[in-house]
C-alpha positions as CSV (number, residue, x, y, z in Angstrom):
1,X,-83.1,49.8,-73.6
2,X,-84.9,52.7,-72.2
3,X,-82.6,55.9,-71.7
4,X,-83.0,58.4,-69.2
5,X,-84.2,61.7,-71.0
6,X,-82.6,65.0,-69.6
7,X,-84.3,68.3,-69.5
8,X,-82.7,70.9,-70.5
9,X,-83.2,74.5,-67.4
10,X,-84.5,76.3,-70.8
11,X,-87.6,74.2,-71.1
12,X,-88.3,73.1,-67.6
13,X,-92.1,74.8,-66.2
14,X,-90.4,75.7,-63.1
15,X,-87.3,75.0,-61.4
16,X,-87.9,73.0,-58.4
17,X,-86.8,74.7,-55.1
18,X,-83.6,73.6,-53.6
19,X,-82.3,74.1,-50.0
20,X,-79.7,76.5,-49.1
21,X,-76.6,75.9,-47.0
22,X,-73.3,77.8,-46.5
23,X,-70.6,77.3,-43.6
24,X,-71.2,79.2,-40.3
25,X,-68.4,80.1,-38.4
26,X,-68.9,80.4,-34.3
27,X,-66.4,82.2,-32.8
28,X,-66.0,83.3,-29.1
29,X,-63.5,86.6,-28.1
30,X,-62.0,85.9,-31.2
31,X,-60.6,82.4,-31.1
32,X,-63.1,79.9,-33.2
33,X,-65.3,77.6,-31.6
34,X,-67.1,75.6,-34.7
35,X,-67.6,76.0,-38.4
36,X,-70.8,74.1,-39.1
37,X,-73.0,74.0,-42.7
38,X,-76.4,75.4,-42.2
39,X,-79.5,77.0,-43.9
40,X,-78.4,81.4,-44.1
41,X,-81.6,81.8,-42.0
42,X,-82.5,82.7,-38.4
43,X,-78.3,82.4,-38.1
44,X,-78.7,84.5,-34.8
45,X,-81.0,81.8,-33.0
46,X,-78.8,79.4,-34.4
47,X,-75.2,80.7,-32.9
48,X,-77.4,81.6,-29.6
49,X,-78.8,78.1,-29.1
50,X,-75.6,76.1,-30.0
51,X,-73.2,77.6,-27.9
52,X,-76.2,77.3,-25.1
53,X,-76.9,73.5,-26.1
54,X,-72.7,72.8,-26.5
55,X,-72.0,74.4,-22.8
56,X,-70.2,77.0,-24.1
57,X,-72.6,79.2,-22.5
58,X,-75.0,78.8,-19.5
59,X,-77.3,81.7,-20.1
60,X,-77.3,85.0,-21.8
61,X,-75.6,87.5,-18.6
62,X,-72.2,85.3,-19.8
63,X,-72.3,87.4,-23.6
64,X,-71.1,90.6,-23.6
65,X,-71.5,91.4,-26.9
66,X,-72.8,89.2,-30.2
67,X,-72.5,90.5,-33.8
68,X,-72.8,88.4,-37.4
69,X,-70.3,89.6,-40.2
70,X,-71.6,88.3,-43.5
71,X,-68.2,87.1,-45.3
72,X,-70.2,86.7,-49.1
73,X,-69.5,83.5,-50.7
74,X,-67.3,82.5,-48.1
75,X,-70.1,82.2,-45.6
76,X,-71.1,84.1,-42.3
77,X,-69.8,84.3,-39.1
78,X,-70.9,84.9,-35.4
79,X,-69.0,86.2,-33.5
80,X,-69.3,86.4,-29.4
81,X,-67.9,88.6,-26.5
82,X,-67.8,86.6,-23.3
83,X,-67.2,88.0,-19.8
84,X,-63.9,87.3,-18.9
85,X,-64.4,84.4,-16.7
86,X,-66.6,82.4,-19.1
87,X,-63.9,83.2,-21.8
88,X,-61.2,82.1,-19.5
89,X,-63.6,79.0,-18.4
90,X,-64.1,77.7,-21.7
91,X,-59.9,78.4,-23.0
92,X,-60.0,75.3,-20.5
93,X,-61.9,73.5,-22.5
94,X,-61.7,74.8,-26.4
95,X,-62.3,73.0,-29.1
96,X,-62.1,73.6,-33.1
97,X,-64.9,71.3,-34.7
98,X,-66.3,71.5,-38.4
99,X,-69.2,69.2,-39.0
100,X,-71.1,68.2,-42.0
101,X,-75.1,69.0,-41.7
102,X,-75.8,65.1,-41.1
103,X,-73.4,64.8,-37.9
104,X,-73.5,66.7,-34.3
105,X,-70.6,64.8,-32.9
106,X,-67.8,65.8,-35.8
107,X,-64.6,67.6,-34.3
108,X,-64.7,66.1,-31.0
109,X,-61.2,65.2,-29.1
110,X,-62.4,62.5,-27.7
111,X,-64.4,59.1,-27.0
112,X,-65.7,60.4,-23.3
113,X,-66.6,63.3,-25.3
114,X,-69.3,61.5,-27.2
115,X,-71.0,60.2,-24.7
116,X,-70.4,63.0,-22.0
117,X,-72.6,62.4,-18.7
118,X,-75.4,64.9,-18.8
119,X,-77.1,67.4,-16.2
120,X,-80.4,66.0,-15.2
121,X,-83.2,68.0,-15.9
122,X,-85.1,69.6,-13.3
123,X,-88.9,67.9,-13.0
124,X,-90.6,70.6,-15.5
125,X,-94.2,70.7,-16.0
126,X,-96.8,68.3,-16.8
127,X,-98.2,68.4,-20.7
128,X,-101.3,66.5,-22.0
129,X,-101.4,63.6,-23.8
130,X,-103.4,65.3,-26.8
131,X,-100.8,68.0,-26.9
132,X,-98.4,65.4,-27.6
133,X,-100.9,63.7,-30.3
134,X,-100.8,66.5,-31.9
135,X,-97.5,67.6,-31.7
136,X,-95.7,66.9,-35.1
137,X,-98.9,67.2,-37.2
138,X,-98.5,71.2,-35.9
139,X,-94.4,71.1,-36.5
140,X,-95.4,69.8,-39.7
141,X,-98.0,72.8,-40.7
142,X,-95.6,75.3,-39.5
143,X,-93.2,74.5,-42.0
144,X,-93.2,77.3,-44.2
145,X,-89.6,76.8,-45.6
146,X,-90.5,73.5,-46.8
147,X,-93.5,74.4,-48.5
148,X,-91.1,75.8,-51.2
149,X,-88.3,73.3,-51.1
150,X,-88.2,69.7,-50.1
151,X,-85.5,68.5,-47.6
152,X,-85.5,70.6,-44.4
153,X,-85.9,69.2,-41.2
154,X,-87.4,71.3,-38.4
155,X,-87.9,71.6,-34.8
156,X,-90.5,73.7,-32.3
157,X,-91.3,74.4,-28.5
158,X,-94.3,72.8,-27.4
159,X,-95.9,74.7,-24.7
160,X,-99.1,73.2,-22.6
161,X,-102.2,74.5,-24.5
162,X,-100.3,76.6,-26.5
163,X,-99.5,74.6,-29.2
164,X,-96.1,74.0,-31.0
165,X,-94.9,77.6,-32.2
166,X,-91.1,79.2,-32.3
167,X,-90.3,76.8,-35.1
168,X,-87.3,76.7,-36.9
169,X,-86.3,74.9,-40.1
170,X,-82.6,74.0,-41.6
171,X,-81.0,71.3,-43.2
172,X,-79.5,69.9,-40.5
173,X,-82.0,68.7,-37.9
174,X,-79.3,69.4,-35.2
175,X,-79.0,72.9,-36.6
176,X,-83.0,73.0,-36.3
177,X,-82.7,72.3,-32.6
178,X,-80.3,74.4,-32.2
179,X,-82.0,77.3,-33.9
180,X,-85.1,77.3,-31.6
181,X,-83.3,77.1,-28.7
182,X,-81.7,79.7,-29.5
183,X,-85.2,81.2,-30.2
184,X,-86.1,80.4,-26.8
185,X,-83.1,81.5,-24.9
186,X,-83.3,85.1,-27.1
187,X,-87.2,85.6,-25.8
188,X,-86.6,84.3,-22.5
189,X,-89.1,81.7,-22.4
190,X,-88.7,78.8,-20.1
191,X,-87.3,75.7,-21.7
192,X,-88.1,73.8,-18.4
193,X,-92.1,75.0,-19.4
194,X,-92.2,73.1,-22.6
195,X,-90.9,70.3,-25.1
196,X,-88.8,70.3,-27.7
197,X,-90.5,69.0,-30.7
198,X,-88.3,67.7,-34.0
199,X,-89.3,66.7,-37.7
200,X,-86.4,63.6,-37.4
201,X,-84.9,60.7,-35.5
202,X,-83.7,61.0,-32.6
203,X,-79.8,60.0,-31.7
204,X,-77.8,60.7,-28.9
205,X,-76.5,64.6,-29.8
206,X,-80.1,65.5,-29.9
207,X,-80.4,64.3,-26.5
208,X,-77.7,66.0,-24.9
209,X,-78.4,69.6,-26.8
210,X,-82.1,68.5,-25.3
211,X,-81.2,67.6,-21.5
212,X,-78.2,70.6,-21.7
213,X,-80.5,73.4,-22.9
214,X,-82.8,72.1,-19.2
215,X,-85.6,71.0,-21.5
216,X,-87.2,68.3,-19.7
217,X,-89.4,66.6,-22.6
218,X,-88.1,65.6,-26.4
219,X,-90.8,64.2,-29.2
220,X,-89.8,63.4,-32.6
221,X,-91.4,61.8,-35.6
222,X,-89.7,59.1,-35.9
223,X,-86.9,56.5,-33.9
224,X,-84.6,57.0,-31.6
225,X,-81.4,55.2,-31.3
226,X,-80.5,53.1,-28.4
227,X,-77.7,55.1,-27.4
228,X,-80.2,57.9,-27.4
229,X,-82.3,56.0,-25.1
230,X,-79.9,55.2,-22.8
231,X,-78.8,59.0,-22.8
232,X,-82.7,60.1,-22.3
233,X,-82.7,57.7,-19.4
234,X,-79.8,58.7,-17.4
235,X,-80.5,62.8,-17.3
236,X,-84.6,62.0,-16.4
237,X,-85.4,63.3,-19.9
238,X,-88.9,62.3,-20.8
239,X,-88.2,60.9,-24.9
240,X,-91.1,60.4,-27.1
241,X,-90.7,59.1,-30.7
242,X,-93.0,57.9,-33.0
243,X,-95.1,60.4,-33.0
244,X,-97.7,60.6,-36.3
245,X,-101.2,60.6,-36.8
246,X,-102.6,60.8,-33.0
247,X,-100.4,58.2,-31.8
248,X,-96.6,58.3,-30.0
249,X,-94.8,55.8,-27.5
250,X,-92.5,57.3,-24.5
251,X,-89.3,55.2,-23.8
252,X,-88.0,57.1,-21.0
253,X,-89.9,58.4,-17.9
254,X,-93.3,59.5,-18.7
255,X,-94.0,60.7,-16.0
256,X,-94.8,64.0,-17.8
257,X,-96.8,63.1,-20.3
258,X,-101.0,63.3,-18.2
């Protein structure tokens, strides 16, 4: 019977490259928020865009002040000043959620949570059909992280004869999306202008950090989930999935997509 031969780290050429992750604690006028596993990169976009993309937050004039602290091996945490009646807003509301990187619905209080109704998205622009084509072939090249270690999803903005740029990488593809729109909100672009482009599947969180942030377009590489769908449908978010080598479908209004 053949065995299964182990090398030992002494002799290996080179060690492969592994992903990073460590918790992230969110907190908001000192009370916490969220303590999420992500990649110990771009940790500012990734605070920014999920309080943004969870409603804890509608826009930046509602944070007073933002720091990180860097706790060592116990992880990092960021840490936001809300005026006072945003803070007093969302005491209405709080929450303590801890999620694993493969989940963006862990901690909730709530079945009507999970499928909370979404804003509709205002009507945004119009992008190409070749801008789509093209769309996850450019996520894809951007990748830098993943050039060195295997496993990281990623998502970008898409802007009309830009290209896909702002990308962000993490091993959680909700932190991705989180992480470049919190890239967005930090430059001030307009998420309305643009769509969201992601490395993954698409479920039903993605939808509503999508349709919450007011980004009126989501394409992904590969499937969406029904619930997803039927999520994309009701806020007039234009979904596009299966989008490799030139080719994509659009479940859900494409009216966008010329």
């Amino acid at each position: 019977m053949a065995q299964l031969a182990l090398v030992p780290p002494t002799q290996a050429a080179a060690p492969r490259g592994l992903p990073d992750e460590v918790p992230v604690a969110i907190t908001c006028n000192g009370s916490s928020q969220a303590v999420m596993m992500a990649s110990p990169h771009d940790i500012e976009d990734f605070a920014w865009g999920f309080t943004w993309t969870e409603g804890i937050v509608s826009g930046r004039a509602e944070v007073e002040q933002f720091d990180t602290v860097d706790h060592g091996a116990n992880g990092i945490e960021a840490r936001f000043w809300l005026t006072s009646d945003r803070a007093e807003a969302l005491a209405a509301r709080r929450r303590e959620r801890v999620g694993p990187v493969g989940c963006g619905l862990c901690g909730i209080e709530s079945l009507e949570e999970a499928t909370r109704p979404l804003p509709r998205v205002d009507a945004g622009g119009a992008i190409p059909a070749s801008d789509i084509a093209r769309a996850t072939d450019m996520l894809r090249t951007a990748q830098s992280r993943s050039a060195h270690c295997r496993g990281l999803h990623a998502a970008g903005f898409l802007q009309p004869g830009r290209g896909v740029g702002t990308v962000r990488e993490d091993v959680g593809r909700h932190n991705a999306l989180d992480k470049v729109c919190g890239a967005v909100l930090r430059a001030g672009k307009d998420a309305a202008a643009g769509a969201i482009v992601l490395s993954s599947r698409v479920s039903i969180d993605l939808v509503q950090k999508t349709a919450t942030a007011g980004c009126p377009i989501l394409v992904a590489v590969s499937t969406p989930t029904r619930a997803a769908v039927a999520a994309a449908e009701a806020a007039d978010l234009t979904l596009v999935a299966l989008a490799r080598g030139g080719a994509f479908e659009v479940f859900t209004h494409p009216r966008r997509i010329v």
